[in-house]
BAVODO-932778 format. One record per residue (C-alpha): x, y, z; residue number from 1. Coordinates in pm, whole numbers, plus 32768, in hexadecimal, padded with zeros to 4 digits. Each point is the difference from the previous one (the first is absolute). Layout:
! residues N
    X    Y    Z   n
    X    Y    Z NUM
...
This chain:
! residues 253
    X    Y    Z   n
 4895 E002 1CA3   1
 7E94 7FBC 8019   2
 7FE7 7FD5 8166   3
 80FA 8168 800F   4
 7EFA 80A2 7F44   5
 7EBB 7F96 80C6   6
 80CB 8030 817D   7
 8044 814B 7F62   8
 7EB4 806F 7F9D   9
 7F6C 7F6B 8113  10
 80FB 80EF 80E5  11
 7FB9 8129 7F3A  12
 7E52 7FE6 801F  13
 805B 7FDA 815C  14
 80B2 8130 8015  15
 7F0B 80CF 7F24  16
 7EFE 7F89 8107  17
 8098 8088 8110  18
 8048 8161 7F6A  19
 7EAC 7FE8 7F99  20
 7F6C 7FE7 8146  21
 80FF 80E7 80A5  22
 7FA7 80F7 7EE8  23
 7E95 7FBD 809A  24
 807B 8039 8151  25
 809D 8177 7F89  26
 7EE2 8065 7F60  27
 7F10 7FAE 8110  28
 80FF 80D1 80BC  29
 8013 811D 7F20  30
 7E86 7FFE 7FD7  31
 7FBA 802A 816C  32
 8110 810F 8036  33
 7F57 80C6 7ED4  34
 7E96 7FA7 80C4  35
 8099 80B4 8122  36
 809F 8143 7F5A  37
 7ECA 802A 7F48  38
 80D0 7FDF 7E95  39
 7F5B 7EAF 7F5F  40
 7F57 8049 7EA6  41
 8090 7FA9 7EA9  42
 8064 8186 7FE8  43
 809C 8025 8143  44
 8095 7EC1 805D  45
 80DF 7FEF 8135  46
 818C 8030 7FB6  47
 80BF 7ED4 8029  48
 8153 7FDC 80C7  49
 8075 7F8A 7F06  50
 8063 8084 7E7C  51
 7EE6 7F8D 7F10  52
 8051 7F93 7E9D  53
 8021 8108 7EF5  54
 7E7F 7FD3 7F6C  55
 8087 7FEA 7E75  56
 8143 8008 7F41  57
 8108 810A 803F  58
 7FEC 808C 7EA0  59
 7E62 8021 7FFB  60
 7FF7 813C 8056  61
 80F4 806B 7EE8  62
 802E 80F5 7F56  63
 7FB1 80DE 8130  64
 80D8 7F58 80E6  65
 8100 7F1E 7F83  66
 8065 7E96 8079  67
 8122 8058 80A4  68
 7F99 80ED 80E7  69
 7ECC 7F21 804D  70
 80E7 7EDC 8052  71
 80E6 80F2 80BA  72
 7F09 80A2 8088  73
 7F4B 7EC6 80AC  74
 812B 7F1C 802A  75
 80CA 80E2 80A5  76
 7F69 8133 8091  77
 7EA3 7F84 8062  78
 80A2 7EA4 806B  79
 80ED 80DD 80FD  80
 7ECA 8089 8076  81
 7F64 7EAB 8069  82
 8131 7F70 8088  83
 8062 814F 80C9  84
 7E94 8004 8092  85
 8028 7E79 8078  86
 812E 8078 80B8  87
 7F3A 80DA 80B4  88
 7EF7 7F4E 8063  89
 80D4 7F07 807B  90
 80F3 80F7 80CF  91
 7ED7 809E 805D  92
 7F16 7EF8 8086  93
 7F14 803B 7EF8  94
 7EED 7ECE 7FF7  95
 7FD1 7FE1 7E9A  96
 7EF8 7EDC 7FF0  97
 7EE8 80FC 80B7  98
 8072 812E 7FA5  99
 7FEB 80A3 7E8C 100
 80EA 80E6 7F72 101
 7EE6 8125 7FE8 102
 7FD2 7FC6 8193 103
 8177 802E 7FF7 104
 7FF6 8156 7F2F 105
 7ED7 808B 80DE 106
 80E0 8007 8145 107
 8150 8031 7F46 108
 805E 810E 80E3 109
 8031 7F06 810F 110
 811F 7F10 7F47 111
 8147 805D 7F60 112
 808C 80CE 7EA6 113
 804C 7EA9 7FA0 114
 7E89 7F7D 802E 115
 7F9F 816B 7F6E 116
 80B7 7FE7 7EBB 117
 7FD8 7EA9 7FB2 118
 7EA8 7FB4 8057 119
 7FBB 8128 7F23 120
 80D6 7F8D 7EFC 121
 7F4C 7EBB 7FDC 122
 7EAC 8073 803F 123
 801D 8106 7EE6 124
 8097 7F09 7EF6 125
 7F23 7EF6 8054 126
 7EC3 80F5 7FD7 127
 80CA 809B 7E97 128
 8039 7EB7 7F3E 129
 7E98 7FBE 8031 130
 7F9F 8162 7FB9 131
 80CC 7FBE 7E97 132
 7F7F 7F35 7EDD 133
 8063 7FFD 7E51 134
 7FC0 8127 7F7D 135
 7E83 804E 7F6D 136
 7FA3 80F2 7F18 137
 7F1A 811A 80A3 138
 806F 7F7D 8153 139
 7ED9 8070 80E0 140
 7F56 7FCF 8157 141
 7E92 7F9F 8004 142
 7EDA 7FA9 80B2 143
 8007 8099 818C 144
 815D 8073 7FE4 145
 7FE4 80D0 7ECE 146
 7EC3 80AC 805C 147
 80C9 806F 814A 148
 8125 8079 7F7A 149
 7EF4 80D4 7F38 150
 7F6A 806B 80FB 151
 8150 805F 80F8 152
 809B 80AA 7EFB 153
 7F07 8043 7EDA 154
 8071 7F40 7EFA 155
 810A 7EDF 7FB8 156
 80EB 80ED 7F5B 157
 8014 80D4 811E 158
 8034 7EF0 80D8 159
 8131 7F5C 7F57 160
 808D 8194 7FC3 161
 8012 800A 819E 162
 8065 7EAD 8017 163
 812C 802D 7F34 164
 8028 8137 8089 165
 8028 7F2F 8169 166
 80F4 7F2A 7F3D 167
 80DA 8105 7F78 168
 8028 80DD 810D 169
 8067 7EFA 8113 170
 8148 8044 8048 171
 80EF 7F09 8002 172
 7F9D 7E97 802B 173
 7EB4 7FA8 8048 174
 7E68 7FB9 7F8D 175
 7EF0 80C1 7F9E 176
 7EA0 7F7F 804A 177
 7E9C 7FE0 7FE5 178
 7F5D 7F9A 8164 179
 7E9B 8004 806D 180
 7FB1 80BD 8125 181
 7EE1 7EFE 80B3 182
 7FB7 817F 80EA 183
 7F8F 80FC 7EDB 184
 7FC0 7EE3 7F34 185
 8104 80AD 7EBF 186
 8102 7F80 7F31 187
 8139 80CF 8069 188
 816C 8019 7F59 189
 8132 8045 809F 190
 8165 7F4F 8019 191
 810A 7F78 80F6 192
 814E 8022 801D 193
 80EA 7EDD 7FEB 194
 7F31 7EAC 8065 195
 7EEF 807C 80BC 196
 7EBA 7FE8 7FB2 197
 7E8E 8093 8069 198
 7FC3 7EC4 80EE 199
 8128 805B 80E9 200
 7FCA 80D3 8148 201
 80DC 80E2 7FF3 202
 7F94 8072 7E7D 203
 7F4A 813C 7FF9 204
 7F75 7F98 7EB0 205
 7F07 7EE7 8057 206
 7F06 7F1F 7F66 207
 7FBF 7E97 7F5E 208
 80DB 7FF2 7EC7 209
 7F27 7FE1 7EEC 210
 814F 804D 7EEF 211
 8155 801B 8038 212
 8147 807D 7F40 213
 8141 7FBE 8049 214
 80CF 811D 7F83 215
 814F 7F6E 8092 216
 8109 803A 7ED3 217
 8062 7E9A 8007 218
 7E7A 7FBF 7F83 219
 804A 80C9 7ED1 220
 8177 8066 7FB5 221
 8062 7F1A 7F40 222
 7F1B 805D 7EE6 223
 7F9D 8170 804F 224
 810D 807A 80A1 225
 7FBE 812E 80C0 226
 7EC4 8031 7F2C 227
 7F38 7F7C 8139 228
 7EC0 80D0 7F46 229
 8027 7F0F 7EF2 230
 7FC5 7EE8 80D8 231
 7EF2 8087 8096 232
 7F70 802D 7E8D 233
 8037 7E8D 7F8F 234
 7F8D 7F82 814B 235
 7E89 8062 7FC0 236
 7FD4 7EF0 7EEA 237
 8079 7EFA 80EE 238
 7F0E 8037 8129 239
 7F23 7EF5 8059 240
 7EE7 80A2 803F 241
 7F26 7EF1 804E 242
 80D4 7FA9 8135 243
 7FEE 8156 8075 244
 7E84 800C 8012 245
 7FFC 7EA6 80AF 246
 80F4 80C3 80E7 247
 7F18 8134 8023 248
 7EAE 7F1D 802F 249
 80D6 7F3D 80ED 250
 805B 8174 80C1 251
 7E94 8060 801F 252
 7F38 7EDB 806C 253
């Protein structure tokens, strides 16, 4: 029993070893795919190929949005997204270990509504957990960020009034935004339909994402409804805001 125990310990640190220097390997990899796209900071990391783990508990965000539809949400939407996308890349020659996912959205127009929609998909809910912490009292931006978004649109309140304007008015399935244009050097909002985002192509709406909203009903039914406004409401308290101005420093250096 003894000698069971030691072989299998011994096996085991053997195996951690290896994942721990392949995990070396990938993030080598990743980090010189970011270098080249341009996307490595701590607020604008490069998107993985793969789906990340959720970043805290399915309920923390409750009461605003409720475990289930978390779980559902990542497990089986956003995990269709990845899978879908790996498909793609695959059937369509895609190399994945020098090429990011933003390189990917930037010349969408050249790959398939397969690539489109799923790329898109995983991009956007990769950038949204992140973009989503427990909820805080007087939820606020700071710093940089704050004194832009006073500046673009003359005061916080009026910023999250068009904002959830954005949200509300999207029709159908999609995301409203917050993007920094790197040209006039302005935060901008706007939205996209279905899984597209302001990094793609062939979106008319463009910029770095600096926030992001999924408005999809399967993001909010099961609590709301159709009362996608109150959503939009809750969602404020549950902004990370310090991500987002990592994102936006990220966007303008």
């Amino acid at each position: 029993m003894k000698k069971d125990f030691f072989n299998g310990r011994r096996t085991f640190l053997k195996n951690a070893g290896k994942a721990a220097l392949a995990m070396g390997f990938t993030n080598m990899a990743v980090a010189a795919v970011a270098q080249k796209s341009g996307y490595i900071s701590a607020g604008n990391p490069v998107t993985g190929w793969q789906q990340s783990p959720m970043p805290y508990a399915y309920n923390a965000l409750e009461p605003v949005i409720d475990a289930t539809t978390m779980e559902i949400h990542y497990s089986k939407h956003a995990s269709a997204y990845a899978k879908n996308m790996a498909e793609a890349a695959r059937n369509e020659n895609v190399a994945t270990q020098n090429t990011s996912v933003e390189d990917i959205l930037s010349g969408i127009s050249k790959y398939s509504v397969k690539m489109r929609n799923n790329t898109g998909g995983h991009y956007n809910h990769e950038l949204f957990w992140q973009l989503l912490r427990p909820a805080q009292a007087g939820n606020h931006p700071k710093g940089t960020l704050e004194a832009a978004i006073i500046r673009d649109f003359n005061s916080f309140e009026a910023f999250q009034k068009a904002f959830a304007n954005a949200a509300t008015t999207r029709f159908g399935s999609g995301w409203a935004w917050l993007v920094y244009s790197k040209s006039n050097n302005k935060l901008v909002i706007g939205s996209t339909p279905n899984q597209d985002n302001p990094l793609m192509d062939i979106s008319e709406y463009k910029g770095a994402p600096v926030l992001g909203l999924d408005v999809w009903e399967h993001a909010y039914y099961l609590k709301y409804q159709n009362k996608r406004a109150d959503y939009i409401n809750g969602w404020w308290s549950i902004v990370n805001w310090d991500y987002a101005q990592k994102r936006f420093e990220s966007a303008r250096s």
